[in-house]
C-alpha positions in Angstrom: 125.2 110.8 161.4 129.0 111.1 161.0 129.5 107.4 163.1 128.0 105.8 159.9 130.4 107.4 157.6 132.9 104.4 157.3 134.8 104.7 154.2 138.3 105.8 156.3 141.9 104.6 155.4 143.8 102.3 157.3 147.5 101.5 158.3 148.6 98.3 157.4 147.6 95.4 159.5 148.0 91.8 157.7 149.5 90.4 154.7 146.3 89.8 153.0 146.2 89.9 149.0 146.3 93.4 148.6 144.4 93.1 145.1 141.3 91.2 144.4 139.2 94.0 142.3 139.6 92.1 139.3 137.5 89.5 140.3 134.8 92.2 140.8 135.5 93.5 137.2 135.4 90.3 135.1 133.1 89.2 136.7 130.8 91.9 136.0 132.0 92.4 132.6 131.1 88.6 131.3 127.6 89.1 132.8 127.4 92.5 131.3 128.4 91.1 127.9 126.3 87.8 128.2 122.7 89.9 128.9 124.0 92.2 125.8 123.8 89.4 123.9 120.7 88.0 125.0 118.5 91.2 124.5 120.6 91.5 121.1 118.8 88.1 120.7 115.4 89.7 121.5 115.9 92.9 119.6 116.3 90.9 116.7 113.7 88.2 117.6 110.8 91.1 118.3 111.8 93.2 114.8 113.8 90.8 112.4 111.9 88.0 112.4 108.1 88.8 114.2 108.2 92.3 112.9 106.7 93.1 116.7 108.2 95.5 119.2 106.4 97.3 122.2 107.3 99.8 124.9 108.8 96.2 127.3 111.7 96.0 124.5 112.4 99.4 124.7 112.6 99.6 128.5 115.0 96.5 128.2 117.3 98.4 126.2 117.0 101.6 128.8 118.3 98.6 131.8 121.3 97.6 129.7 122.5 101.0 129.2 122.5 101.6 132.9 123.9 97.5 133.4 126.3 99.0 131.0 127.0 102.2 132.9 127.4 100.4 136.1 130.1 98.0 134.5 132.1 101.0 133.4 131.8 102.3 136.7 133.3 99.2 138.3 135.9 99.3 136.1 137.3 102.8 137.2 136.8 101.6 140.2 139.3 99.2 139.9 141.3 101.5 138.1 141.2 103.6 141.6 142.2 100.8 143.7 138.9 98.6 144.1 139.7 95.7 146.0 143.1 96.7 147.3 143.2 97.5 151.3 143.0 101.5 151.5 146.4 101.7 153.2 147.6 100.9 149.5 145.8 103.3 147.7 146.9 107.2 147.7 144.5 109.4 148.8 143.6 110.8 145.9 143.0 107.7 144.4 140.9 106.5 147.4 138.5 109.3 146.8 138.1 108.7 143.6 136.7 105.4 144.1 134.1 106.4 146.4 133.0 108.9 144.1 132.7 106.3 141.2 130.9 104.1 143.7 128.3 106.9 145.1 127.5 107.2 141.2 126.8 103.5 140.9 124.6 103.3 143.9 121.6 104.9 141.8 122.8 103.3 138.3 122.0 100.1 139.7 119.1 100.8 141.0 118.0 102.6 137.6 119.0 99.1 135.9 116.7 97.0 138.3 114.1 99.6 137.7 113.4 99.4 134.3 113.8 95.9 134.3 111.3 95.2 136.3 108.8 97.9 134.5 109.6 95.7 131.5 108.6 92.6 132.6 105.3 94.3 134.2 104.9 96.4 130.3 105.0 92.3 129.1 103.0 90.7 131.2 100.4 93.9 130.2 101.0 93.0 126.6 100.6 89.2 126.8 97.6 89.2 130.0 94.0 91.8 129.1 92.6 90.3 132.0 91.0 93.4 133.3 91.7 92.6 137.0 95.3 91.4 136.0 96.1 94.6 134.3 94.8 96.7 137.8 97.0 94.5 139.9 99.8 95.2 136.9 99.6 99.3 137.2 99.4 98.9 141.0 103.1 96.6 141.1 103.7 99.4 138.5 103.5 102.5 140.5 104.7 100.5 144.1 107.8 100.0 141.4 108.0 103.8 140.3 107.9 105.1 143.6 110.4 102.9 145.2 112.7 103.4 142.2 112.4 107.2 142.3 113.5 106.8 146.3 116.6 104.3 145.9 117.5 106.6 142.6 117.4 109.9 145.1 118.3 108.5 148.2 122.0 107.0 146.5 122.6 110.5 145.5 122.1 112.4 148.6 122.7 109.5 151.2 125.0 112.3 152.6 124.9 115.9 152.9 126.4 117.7 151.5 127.0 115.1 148.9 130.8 114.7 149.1 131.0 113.6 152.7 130.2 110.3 151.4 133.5 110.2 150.1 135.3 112.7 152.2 135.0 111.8 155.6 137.0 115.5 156.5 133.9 117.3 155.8 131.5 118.1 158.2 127.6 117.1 157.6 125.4 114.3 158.2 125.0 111.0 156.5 122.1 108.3 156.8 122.7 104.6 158.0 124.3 102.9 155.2 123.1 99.7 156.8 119.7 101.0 156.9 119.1 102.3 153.7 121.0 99.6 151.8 119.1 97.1 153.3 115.6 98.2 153.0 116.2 99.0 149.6 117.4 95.1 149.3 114.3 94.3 151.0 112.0 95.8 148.5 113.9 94.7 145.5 113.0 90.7 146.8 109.7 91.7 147.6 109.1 93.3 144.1 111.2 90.2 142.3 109.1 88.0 144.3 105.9 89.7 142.8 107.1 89.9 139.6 107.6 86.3 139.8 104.7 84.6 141.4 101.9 87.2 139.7 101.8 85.7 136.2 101.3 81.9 137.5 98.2 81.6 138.3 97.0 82.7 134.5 100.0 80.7 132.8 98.5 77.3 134.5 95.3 77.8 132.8 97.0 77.9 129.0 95.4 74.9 127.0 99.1 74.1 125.8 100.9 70.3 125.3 102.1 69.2 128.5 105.9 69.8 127.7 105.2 73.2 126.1 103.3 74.4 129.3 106.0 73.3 131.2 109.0 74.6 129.6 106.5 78.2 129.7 106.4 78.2 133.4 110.0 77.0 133.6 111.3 80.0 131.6 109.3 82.6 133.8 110.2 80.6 136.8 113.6 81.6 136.1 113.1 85.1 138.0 113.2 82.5 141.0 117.1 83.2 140.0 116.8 86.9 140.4 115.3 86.3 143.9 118.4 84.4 144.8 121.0 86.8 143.6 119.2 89.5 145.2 119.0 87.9 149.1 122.8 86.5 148.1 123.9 90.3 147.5 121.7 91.2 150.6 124.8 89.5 153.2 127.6 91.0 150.9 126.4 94.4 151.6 126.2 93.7 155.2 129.8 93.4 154.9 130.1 96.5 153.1 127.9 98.5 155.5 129.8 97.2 158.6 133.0 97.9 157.0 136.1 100.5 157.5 138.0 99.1 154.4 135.0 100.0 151.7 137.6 99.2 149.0 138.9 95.8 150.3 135.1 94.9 151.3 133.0 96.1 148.4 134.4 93.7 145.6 132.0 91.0 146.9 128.8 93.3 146.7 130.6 94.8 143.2 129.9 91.8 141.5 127.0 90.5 143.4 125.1 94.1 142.2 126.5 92.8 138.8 125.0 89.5 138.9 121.8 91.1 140.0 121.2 93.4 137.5 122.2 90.9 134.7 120.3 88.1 135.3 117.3 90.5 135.9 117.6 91.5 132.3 118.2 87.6 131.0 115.6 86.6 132.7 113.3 89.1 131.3 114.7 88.4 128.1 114.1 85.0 127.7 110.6 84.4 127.2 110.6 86.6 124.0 113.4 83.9 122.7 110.9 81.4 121.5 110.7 82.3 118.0 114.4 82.0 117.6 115.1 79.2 119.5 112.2 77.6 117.1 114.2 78.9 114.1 117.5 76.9 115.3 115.4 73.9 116.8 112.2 73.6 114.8 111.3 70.0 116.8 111.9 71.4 120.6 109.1 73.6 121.0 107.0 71.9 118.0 103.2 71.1 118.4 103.6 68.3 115.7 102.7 65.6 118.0 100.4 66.9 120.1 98.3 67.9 117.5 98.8 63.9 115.6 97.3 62.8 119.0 94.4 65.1 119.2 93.5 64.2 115.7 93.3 60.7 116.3 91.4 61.0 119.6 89.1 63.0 117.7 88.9 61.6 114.5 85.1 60.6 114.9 84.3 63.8 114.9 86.6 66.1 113.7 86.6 67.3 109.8 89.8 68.6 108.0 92.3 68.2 110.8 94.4 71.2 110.3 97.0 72.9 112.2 96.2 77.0 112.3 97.8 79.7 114.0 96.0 82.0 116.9 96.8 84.2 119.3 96.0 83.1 122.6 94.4 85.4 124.9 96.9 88.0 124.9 98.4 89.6 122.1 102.1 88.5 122.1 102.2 85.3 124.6 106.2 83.8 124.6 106.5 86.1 121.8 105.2 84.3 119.2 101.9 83.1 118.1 101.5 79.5 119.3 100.8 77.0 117.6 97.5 75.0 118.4 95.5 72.8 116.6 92.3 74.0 115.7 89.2 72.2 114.6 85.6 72.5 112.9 83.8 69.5 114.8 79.9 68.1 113.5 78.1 68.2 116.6 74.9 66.2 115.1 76.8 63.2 113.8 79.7 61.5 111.7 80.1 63.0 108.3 81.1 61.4 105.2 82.9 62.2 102.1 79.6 63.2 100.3 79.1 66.2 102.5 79.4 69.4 102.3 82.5 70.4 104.9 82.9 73.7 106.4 86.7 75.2 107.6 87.5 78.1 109.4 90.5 80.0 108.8 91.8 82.3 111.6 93.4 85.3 110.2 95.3 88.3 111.3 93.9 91.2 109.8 93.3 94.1 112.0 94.6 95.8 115.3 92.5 96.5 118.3 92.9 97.9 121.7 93.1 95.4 124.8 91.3 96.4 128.1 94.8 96.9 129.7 95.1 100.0 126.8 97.7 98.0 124.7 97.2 98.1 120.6 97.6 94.8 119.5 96.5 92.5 116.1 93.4 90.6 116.5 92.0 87.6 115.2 89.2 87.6 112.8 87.3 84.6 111.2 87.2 83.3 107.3 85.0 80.6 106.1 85.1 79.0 102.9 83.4 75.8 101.8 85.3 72.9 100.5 
């Protein structure tokens, strides 16, 4: 309804700062620039140095060109008089920045989007649980669907379309309020999802203690997107309630920003291991864990050697890990006159997971020694 349209110019009333935009525009440029680098980072990590990329890096890249997008869009905001009281801004100029802002309504929420698909393409990759995968294409499609809505809904929030920006024009307009706030709510509740469905199997890894941890540690780190999300939730309260959309709307400018960037870090970061390994060999080495086992098992344990598997999944953190792998006698010690049997795990062929992913496999050589 037209009493929800609120984006009207006022006369002057205080002596406020009339410009604050570029907070709102650095702001969202350094984030913007920091997840570049970080899936920069992964880009090179999945096909420079594992020579291993899926559909989850591509989808990545798909979030930071709308990230990138929506940083743009800020920035002509600004350029139209973002964050300055509408009193100061001509007309013209005051349109212009709704218009830029009705565009980046739907870019953000494209960004979040295929983030989150990303993450639940990765957690297909690294989980072939058959019931993970199900509850995986379920989050999925609840993601799709919601997407597709917040997508279509930012563009025709008014009809016709230009009222959101032309308060002149006669038509009808939802609740601002309303829909920016349920589609707030299901971003938390998805984030949340996102966040607490992978847990459960990451506890059960049979990884060192410190190597487990810093595992759930990096995927507890959507925990961060949760928190950007319910902080952005208040600033758009502001906005919704607001007759001075360009004074009020730097806030949730940058708060969107932080959201969508962090989103895309946090996704990111898992896939780092490799690299981070390459720069710090001894932070995420087994070396230790695998001289304890050994000694703890030296009764019965032949050829202690350290081989490389895949764990359950294909492509857990990115990057086969390394555990320690046996050949134990079961029917007694052995001694140097016996005959002792080790098994090599190599990767040789590719094979199809239950969740429908193609993947390399593990297959067995054995050679006496």
């Amino acid at each position: 309804m037209d009493e929800h349209v609120s984006h009207i110019r006022l006369s002057r009333s205080d002596n406020e700062d009339p410009s604050r935009g570029q907070t709102a525009m650095v702001v969202t440029a350094v984030l913007t620039g920091i997840s570049a680098v970080i899936v920069a980072m992964r880009i090179y990590t999945r096909i420079g140095l594992i020579k291993l990329s899926g559909r989850e890096d591509w989808t990545i890249l798909v979030s930071l060109v709308f990230a990138i997008a929506y940083l743009g869009l800020v920035v002509a905001q600004y350029r139209h008089g973002l964050g300055r009281h509408s009193y100061d801004i001509p007309e013209h100029d005051f349109k212009q920045q709704l218009k830029y802002l009705w565009v980046a309504i739907p870019i953000y929420n494209a960004s979040l989007a295929f983030t989150k698909i990303s993450i639940l393409f990765q957690y297909l990759r690294i989980f072939p649980s058959y019931r993970f995968c199900i509850i995986c294409y379920i989050v999925l499609g609840v993601v799709i669907l919601y997407a597709t809505w917040a997508i279509v809904s930012g563009f025709v929030n008014c009809v016709p379309v230009a009222k959101f920006w032309d308060r002149k024009i006669s038509g009808t307009c939802l609740s601002f309020e309303a829909v920016w706030f349920f589609n707030a709510s299901m971003n938390i509740a998805t984030d949340l999802t996102l966040l607490i469905l992978p847990m459960p199997l990451l506890s059960q890894l049979h990884l060192p203690r410190r190597q487990k941890v810093a595992l759930l540690g990096v995927f507890a780190l959507g925990g961060l997107v949760v928190i950007t999300s319910i902080l952005r939730l208040f600033s758009l309260r502001t906005v919704a309630k607001s007759i001075d959309t360009s004074w009020s709307n730097v806030t949730a400018a940058y708060w969107t920003a932080a959201e969508c960037n962090v989103a895309i870090i946090c996704a990111c970061l898992p896939f780092l291991r490799p690299l981070v390994s390459r720069i710090c060999p001894k932070f995420l080495s087994t070396d230790s864990y695998n001289k304890n086992q050994s000694t703890r098992n030296a009764t019965r344990t032949t050829a202690p050697r350290s081989a490389r598997r895949r764990t359950p999944g294909p492509d857990l953190y990115s990057q086969d890990l390394e555990i320690g792998l046996r050949t134990t006698v079961k029917d007694g010690n052995v001694d140097d006159s016996e005959i002792h049997v080790t098994t090599e795990m190599v990767q040789e062929v590719r094979t199809a997971s239950v969740c429908g992913n193609t993947y390399a496999a593990e297959t067995s050589q054995t050679r006496l020694v």
